[in-house]
Structures are given as C-alpha cells and as structure tokens.
PyMOL commands that place a pseudoatom at each C-alpha (Angstrom):
pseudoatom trace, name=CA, resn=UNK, resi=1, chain=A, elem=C, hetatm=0, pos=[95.999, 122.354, 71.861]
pseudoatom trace, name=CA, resn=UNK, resi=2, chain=A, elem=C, hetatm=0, pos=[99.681, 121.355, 72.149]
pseudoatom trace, name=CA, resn=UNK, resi=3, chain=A, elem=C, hetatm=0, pos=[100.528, 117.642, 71.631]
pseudoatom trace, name=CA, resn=UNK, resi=4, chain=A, elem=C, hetatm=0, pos=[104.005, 117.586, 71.052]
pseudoatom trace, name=CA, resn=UNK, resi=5, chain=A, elem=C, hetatm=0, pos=[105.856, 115.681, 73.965]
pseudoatom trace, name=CA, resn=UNK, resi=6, chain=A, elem=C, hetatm=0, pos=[107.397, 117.837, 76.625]
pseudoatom trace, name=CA, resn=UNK, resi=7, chain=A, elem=C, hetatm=0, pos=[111.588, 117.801, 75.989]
pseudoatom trace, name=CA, resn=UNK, resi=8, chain=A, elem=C, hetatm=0, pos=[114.402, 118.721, 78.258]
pseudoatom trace, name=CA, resn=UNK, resi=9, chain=A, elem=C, hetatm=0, pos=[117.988, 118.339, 77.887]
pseudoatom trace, name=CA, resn=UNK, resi=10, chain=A, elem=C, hetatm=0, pos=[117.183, 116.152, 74.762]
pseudoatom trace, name=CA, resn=UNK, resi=11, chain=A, elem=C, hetatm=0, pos=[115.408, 113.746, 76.689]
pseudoatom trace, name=CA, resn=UNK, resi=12, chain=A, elem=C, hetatm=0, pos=[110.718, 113.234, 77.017]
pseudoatom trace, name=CA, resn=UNK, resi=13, chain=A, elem=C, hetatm=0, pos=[109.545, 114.140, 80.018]
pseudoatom trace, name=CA, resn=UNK, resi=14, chain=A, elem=C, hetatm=0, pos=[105.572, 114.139, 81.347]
pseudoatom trace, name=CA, resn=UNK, resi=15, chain=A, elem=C, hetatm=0, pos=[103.595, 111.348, 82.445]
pseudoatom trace, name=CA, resn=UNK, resi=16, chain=A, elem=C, hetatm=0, pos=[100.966, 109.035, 81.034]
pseudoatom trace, name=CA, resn=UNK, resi=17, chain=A, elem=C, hetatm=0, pos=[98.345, 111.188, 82.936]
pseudoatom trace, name=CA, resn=UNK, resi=18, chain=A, elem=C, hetatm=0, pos=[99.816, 114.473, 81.129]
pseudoatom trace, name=CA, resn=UNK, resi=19, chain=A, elem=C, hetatm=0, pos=[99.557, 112.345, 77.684]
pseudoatom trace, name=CA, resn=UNK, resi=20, chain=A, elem=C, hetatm=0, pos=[95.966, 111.505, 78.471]
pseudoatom trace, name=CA, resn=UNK, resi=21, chain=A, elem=C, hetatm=0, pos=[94.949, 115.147, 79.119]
pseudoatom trace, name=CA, resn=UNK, resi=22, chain=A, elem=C, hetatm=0, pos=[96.625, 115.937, 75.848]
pseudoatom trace, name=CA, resn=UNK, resi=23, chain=A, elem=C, hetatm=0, pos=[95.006, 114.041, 73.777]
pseudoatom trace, name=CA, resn=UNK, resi=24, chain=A, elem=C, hetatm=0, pos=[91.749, 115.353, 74.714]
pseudoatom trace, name=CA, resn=UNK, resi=25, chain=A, elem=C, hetatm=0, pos=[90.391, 111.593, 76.339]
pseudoatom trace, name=CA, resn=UNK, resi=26, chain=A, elem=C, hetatm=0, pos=[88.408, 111.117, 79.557]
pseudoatom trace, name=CA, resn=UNK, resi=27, chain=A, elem=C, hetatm=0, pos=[90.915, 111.061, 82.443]
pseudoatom trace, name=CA, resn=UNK, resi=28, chain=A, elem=C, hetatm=0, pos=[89.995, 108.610, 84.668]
pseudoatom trace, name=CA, resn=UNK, resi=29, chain=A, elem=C, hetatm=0, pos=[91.963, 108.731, 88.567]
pseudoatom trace, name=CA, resn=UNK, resi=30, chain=A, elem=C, hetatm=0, pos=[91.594, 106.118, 91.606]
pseudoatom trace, name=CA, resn=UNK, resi=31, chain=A, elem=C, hetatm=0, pos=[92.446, 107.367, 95.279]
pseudoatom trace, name=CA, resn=UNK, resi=32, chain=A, elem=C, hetatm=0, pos=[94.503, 105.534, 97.719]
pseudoatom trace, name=CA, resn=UNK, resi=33, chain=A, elem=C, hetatm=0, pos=[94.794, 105.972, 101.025]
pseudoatom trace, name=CA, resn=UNK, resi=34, chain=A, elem=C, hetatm=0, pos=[98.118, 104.356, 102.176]
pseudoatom trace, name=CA, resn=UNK, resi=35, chain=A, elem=C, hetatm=0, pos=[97.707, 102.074, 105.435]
pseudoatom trace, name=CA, resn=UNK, resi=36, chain=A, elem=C, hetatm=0, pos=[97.807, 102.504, 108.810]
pseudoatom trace, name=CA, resn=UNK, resi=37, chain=A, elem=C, hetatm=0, pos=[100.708, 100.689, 109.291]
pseudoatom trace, name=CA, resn=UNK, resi=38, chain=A, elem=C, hetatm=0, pos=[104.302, 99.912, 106.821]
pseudoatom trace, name=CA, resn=UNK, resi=39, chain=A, elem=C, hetatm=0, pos=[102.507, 97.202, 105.313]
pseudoatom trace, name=CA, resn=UNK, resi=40, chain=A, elem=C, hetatm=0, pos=[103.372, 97.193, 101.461]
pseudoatom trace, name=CA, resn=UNK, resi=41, chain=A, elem=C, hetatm=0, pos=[101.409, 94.097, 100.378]
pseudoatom trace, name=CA, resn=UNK, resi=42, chain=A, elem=C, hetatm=0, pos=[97.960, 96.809, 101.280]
pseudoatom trace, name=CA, resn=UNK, resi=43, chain=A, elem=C, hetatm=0, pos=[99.595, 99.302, 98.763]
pseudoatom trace, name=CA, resn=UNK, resi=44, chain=A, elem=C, hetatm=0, pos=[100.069, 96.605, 96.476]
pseudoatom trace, name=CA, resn=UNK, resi=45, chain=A, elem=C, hetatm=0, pos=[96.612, 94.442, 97.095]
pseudoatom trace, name=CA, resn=UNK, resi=46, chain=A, elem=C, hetatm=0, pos=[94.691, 97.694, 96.666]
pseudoatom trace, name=CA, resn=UNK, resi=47, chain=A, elem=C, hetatm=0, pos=[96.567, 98.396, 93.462]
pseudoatom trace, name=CA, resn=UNK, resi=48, chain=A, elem=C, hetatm=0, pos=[95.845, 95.209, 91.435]
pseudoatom trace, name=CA, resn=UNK, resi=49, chain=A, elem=C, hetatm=0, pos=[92.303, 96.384, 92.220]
pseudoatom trace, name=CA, resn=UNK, resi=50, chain=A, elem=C, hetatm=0, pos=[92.901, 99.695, 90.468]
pseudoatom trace, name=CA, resn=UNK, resi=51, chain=A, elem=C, hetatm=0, pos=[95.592, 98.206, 87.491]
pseudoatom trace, name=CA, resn=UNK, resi=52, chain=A, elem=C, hetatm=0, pos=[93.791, 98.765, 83.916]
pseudoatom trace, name=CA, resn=UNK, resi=53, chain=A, elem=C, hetatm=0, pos=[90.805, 100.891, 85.089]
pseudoatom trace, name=CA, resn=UNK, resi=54, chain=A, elem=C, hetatm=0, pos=[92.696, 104.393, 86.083]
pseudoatom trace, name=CA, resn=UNK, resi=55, chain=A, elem=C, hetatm=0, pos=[95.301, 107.206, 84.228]
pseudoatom trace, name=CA, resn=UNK, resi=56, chain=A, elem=C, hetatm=0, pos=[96.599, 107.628, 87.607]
pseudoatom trace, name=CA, resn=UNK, resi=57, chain=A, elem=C, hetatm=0, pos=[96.491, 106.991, 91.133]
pseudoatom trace, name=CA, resn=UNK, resi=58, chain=A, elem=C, hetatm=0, pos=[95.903, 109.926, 93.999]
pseudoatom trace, name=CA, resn=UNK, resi=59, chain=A, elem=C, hetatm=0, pos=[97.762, 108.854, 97.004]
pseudoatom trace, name=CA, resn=UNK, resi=60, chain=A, elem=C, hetatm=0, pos=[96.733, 110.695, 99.870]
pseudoatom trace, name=CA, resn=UNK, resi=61, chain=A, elem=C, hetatm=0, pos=[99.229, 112.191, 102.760]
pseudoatom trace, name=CA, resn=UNK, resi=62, chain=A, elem=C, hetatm=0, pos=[97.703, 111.178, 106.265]
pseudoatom trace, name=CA, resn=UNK, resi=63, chain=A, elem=C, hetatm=0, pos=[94.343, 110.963, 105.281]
pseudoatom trace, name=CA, resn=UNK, resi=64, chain=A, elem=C, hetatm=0, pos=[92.136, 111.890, 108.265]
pseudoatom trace, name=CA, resn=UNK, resi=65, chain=A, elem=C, hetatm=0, pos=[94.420, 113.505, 110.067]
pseudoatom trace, name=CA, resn=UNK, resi=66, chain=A, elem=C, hetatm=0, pos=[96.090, 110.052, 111.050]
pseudoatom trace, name=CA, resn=UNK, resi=67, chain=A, elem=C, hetatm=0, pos=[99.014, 108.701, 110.743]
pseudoatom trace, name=CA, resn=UNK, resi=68, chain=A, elem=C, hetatm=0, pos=[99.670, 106.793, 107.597]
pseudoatom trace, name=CA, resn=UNK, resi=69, chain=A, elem=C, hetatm=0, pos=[102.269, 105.207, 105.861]
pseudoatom trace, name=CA, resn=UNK, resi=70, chain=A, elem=C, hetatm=0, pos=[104.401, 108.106, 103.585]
pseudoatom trace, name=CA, resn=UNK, resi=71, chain=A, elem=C, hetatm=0, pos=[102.837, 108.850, 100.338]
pseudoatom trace, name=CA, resn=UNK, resi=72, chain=A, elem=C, hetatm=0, pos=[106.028, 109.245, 98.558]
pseudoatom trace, name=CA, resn=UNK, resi=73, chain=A, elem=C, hetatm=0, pos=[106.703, 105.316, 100.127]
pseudoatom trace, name=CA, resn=UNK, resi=74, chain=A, elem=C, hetatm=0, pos=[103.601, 104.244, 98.840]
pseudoatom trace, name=CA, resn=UNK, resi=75, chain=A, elem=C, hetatm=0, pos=[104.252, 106.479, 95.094]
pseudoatom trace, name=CA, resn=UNK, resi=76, chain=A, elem=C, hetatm=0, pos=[106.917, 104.194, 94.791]
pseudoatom trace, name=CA, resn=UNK, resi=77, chain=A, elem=C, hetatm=0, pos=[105.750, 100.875, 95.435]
pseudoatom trace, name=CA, resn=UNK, resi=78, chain=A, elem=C, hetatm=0, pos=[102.511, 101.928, 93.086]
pseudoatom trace, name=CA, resn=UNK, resi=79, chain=A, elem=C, hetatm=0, pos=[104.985, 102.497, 90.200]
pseudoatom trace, name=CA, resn=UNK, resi=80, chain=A, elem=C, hetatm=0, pos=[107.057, 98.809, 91.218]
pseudoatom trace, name=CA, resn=UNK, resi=81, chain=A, elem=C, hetatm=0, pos=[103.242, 98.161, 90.329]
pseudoatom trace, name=CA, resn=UNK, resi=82, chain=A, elem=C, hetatm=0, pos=[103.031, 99.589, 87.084]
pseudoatom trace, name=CA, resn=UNK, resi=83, chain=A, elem=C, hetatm=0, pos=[100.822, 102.391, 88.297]
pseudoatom trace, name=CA, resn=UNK, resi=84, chain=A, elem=C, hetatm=0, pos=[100.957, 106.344, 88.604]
pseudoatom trace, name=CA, resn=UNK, resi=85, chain=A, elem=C, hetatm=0, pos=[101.252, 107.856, 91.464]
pseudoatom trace, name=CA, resn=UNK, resi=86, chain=A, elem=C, hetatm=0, pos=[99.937, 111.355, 92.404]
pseudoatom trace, name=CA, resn=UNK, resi=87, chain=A, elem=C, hetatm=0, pos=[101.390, 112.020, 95.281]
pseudoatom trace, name=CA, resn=UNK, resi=88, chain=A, elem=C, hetatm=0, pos=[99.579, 114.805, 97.470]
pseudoatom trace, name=CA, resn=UNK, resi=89, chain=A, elem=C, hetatm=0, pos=[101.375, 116.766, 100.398]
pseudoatom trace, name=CA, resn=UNK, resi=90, chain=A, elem=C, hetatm=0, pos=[99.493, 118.373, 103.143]
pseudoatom trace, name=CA, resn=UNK, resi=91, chain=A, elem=C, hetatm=0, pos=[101.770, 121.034, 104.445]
pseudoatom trace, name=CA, resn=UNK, resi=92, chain=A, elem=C, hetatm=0, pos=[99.812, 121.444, 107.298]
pseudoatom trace, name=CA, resn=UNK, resi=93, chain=A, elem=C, hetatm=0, pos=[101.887, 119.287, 109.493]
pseudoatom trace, name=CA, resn=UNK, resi=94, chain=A, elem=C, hetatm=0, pos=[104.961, 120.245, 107.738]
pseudoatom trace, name=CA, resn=UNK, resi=95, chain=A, elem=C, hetatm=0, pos=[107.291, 122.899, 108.413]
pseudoatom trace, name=CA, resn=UNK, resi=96, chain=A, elem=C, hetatm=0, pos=[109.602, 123.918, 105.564]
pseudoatom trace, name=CA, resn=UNK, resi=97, chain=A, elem=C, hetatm=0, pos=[112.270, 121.713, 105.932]
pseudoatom trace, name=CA, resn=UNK, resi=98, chain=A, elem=C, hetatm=0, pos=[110.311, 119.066, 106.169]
pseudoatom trace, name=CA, resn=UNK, resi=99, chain=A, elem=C, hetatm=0, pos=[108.781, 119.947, 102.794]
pseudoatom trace, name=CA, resn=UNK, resi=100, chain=A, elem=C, hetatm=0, pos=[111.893, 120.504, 101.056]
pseudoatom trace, name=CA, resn=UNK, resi=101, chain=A, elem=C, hetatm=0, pos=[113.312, 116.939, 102.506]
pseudoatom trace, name=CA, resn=UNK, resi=102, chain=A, elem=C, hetatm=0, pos=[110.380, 115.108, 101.101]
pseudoatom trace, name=CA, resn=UNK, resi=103, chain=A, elem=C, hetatm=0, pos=[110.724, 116.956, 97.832]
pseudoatom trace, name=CA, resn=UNK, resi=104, chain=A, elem=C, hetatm=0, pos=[114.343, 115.522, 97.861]
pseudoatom trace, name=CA, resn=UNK, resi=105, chain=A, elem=C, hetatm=0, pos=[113.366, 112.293, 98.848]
pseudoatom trace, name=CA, resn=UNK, resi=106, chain=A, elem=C, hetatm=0, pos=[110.560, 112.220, 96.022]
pseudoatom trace, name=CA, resn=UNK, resi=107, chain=A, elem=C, hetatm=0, pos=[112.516, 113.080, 93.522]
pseudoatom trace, name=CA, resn=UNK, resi=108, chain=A, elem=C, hetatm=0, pos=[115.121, 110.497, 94.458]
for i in range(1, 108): cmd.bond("trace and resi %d" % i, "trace and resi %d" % (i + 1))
show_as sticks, trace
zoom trace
C-alpha cells in the first residue's frame, strides 16, 4: 500500500478522508442532505451534530428529487465548519454546461 502523501507542483494535496483510507483505519462518513430552503444555520446545526464522529461528510445534490439548497454551497459552509465535504452531483438534471459551471464554481 502507498502512504506517501500525494505531491503536485511541490505542494500536498489529498484530503483527510484519502489519509484515512491510507492508513488502512475504519472510514467512518455522515450524510447530509442540505435544506429545503438557503438557510445556512441547518447546514451548520446539523454539522456540530456530525463534528468528531465522521472522516467526511456526503452532501447530497437535490435529494429526492427536490429542490435543495446547492451542495457545493453547503461543501463550503461544512468546511467554514471544520468538516469534509463530499460533494455528490446528479447529472440527471444537468446538461453539460451546467456541469462544467459547477465544476468551476467548486473548485473556486
């Protein structure tokens, strides 16, 4: 098994889920369903719950076929929490574009 942190350009890259799978621990995840509204205290009320006891958090993307707040809004108010986000996209209501401008705003 490899353990050596992930490099590029000089610089570590990975998460703390990747380090947990790496060193061969029980991974332990939490999923979140973001609210039905743009209500961050939820996202951040339901992650004090989850603080300490998970690797990393699964945030679903419109969870029930309803609409949600954004998983990539929520992904970042779980990490102004201290928390990982695992941020899933369903690309069935998604045309490419679409895709590629949430990658962007992701990433951002």
């Amino acid at each position: 098994m490899i353990t050596a942190p992930l490099t590029l350009n000089g610089h570590k890259v990975g998460s703390n889920l990747e380090r947990v799978i790496r060193s061969g621990q029980f991974v332990v995840t939490g999923e979140l369903g973001p609210p039905k509204s743009h209500d961050a205290e939820v996202i951040r009320s339901k992650a004090k719950l989850l603080k300490g006891y998970v690797d990393a958090v699964n945030l679903t993307d419109n969870q029930t076929a309803i609409v949600r707040m954004s998983s990539i809004a929520a992904g970042a108010i779980l990490v102004q929490e201290g928390l990982e986000p695992v941020i899933q996209m369903t690309c069935r209501d998604r045309n490419r574009l679409a895709i590629q401008s949430d990658l962007l705003g992701a990433a951002a």
